[in-house]
Backbone as XML, in Angstrom:
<?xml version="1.0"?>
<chain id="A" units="angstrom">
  <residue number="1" name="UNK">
    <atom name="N" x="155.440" y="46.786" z="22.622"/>
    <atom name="CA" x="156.204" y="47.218" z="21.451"/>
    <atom name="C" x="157.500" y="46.423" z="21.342"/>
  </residue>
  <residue number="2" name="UNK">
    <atom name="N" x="158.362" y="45.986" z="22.717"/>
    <atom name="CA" x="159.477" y="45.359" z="22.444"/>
    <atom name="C" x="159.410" y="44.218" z="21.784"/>
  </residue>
  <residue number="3" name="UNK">
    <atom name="N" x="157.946" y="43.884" z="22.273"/>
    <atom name="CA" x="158.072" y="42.147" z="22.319"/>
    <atom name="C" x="157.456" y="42.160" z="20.424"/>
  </residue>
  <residue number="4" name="UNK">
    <atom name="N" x="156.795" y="42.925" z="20.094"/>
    <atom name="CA" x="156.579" y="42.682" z="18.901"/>
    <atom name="C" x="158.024" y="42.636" z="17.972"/>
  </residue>
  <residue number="5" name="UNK">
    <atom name="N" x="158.751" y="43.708" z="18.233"/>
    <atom name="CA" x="159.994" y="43.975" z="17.447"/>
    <atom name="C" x="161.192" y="42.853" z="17.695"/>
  </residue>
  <residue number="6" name="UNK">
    <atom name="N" x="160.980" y="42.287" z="19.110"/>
    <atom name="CA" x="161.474" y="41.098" z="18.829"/>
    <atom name="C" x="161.652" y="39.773" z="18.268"/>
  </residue>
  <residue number="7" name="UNK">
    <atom name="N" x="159.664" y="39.551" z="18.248"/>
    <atom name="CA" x="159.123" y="38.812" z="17.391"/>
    <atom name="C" x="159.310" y="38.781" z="15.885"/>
  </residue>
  <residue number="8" name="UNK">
    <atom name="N" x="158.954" y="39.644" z="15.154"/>
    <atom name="CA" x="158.850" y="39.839" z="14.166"/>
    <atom name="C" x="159.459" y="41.597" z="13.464"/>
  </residue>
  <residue number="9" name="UNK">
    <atom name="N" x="160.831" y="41.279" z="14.028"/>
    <atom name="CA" x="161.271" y="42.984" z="13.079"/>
    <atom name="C" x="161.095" y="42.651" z="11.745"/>
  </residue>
  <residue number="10" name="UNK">
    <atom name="N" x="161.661" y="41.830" z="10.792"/>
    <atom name="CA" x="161.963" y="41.760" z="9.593"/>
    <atom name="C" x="160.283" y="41.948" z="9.025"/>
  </residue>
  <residue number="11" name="UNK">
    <atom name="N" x="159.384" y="41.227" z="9.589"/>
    <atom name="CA" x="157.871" y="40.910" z="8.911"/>
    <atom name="C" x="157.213" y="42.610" z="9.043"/>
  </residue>
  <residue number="12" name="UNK">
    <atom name="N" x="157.507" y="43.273" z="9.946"/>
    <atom name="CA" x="156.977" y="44.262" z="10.457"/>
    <atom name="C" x="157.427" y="45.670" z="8.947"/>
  </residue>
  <residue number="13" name="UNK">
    <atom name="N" x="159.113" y="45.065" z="9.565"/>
    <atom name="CA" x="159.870" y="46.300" z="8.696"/>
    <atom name="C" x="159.419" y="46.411" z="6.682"/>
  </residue>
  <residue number="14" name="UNK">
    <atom name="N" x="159.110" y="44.658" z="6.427"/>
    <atom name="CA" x="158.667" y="44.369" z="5.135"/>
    <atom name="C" x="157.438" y="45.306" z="4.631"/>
  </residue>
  <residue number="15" name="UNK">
    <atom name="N" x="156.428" y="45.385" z="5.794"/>
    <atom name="CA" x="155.056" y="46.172" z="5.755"/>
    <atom name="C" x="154.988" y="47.396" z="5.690"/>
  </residue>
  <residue number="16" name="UNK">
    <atom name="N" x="156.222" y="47.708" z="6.416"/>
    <atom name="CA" x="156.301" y="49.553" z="6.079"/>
    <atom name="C" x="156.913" y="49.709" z="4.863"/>
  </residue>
  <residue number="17" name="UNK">
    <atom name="N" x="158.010" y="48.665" z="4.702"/>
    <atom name="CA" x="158.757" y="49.003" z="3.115"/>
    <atom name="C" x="157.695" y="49.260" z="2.335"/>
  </residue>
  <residue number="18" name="UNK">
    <atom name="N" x="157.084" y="48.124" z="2.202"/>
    <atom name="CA" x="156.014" y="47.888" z="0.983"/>
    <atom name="C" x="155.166" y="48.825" z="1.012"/>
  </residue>
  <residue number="19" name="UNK">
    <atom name="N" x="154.615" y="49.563" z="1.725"/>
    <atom name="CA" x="153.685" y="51.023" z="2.467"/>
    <atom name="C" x="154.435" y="52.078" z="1.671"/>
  </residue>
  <residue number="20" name="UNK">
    <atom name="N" x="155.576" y="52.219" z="2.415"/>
    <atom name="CA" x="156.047" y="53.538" z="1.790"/>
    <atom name="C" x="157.075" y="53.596" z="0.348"/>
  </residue>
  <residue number="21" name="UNK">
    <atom name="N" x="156.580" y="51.939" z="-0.130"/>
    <atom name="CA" x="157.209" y="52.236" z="-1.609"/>
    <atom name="C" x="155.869" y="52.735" z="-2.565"/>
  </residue>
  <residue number="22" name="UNK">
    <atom name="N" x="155.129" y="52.492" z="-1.769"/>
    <atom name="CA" x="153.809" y="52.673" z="-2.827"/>
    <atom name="C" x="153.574" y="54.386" z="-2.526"/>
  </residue>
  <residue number="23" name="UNK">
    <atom name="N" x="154.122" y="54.940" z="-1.766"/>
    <atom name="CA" x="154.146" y="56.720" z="-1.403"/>
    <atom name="C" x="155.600" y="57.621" z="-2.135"/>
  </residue>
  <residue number="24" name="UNK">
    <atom name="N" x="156.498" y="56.688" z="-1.799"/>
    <atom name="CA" x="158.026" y="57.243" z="-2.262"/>
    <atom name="C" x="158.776" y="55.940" z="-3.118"/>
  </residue>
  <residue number="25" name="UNK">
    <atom name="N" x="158.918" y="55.782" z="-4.303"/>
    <atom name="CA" x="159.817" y="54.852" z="-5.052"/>
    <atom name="C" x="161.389" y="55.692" z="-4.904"/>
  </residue>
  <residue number="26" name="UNK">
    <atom name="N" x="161.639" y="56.557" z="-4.908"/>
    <atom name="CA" x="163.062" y="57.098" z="-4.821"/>
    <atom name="C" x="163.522" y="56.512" z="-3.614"/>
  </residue>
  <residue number="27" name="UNK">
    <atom name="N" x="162.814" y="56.519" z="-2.354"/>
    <atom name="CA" x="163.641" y="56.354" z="-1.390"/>
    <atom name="C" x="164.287" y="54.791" z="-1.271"/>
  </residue>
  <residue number="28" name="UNK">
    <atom name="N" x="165.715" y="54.536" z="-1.050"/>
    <atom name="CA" x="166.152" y="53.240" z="-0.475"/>
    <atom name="C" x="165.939" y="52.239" z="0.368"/>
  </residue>
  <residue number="29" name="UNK">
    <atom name="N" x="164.841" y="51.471" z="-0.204"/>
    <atom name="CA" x="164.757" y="50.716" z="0.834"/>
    <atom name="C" x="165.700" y="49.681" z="1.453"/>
  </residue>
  <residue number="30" name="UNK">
    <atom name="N" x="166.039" y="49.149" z="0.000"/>
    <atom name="CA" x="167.681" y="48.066" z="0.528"/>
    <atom name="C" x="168.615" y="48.577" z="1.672"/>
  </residue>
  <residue number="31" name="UNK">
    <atom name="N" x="168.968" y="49.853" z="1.268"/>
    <atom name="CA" x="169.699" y="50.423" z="2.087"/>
    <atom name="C" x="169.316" y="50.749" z="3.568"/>
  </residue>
  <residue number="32" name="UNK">
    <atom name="N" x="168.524" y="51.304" z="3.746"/>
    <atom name="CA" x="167.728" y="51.415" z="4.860"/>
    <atom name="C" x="167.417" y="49.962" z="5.789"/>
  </residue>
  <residue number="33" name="UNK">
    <atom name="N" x="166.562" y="49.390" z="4.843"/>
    <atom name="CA" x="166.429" y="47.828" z="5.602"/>
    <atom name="C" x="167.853" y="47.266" z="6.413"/>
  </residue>
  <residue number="34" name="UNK">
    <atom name="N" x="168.603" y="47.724" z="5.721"/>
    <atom name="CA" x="169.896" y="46.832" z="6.120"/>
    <atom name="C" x="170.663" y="47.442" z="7.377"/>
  </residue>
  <residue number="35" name="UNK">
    <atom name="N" x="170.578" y="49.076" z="7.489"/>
    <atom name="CA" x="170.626" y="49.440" z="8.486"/>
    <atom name="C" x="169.910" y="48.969" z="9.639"/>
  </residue>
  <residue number="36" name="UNK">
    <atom name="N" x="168.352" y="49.381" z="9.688"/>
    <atom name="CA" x="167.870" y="49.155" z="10.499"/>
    <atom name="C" x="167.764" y="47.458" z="11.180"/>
  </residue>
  <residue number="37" name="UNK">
    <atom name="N" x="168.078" y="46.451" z="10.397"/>
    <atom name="CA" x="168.273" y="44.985" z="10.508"/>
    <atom name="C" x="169.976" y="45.057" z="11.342"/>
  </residue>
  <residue number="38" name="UNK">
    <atom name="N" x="170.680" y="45.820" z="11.162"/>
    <atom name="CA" x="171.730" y="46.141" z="11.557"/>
    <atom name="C" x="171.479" y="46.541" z="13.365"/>
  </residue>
  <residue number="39" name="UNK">
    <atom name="N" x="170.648" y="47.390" z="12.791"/>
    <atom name="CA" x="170.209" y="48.337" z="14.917"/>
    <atom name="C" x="169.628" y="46.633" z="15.407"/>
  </residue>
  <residue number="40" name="UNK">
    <atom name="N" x="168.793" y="46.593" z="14.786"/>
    <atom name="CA" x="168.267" y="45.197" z="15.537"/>
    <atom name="C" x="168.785" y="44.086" z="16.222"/>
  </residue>
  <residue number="41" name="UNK">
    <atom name="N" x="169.632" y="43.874" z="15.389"/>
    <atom name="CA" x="171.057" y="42.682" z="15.858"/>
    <atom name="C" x="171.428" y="43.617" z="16.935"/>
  </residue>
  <residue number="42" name="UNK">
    <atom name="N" x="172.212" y="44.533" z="16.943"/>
    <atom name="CA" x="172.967" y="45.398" z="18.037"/>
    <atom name="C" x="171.963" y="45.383" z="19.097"/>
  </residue>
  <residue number="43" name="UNK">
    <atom name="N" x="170.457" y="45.398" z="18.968"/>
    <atom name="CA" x="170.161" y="45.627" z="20.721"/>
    <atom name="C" x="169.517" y="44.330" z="20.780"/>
  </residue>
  <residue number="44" name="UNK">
    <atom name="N" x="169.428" y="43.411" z="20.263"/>
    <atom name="CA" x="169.175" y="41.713" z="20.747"/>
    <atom name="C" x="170.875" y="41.323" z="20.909"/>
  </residue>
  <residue number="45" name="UNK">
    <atom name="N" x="172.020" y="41.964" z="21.135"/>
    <atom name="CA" x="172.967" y="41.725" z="21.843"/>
    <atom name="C" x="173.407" y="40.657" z="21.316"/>
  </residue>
</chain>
């Protein structure tokens, strides 16, 4: 699991966006993405 999220967070995180825009359009994805691209940086240090 690490090594994937290291590999490829952004490609990964794109697939769920795109997943759960097609279930929820209200929810933020910009916003969200940017967080979680945020956690990512912080634990690749």
């Amino acid at each position: 699991m690490e090594a994937v999220l290291q590999l490829e967070p952004v490609t990964a995180w794109r697939q769920a966006s795109e997943a759960g825009l097609n279930q929820s359009k209200k929810f933020d994805w910009n916003d969200s993405a940017g967080k979680l691209l945020a956690i990512v940086d912080s634990l690749k240090g």
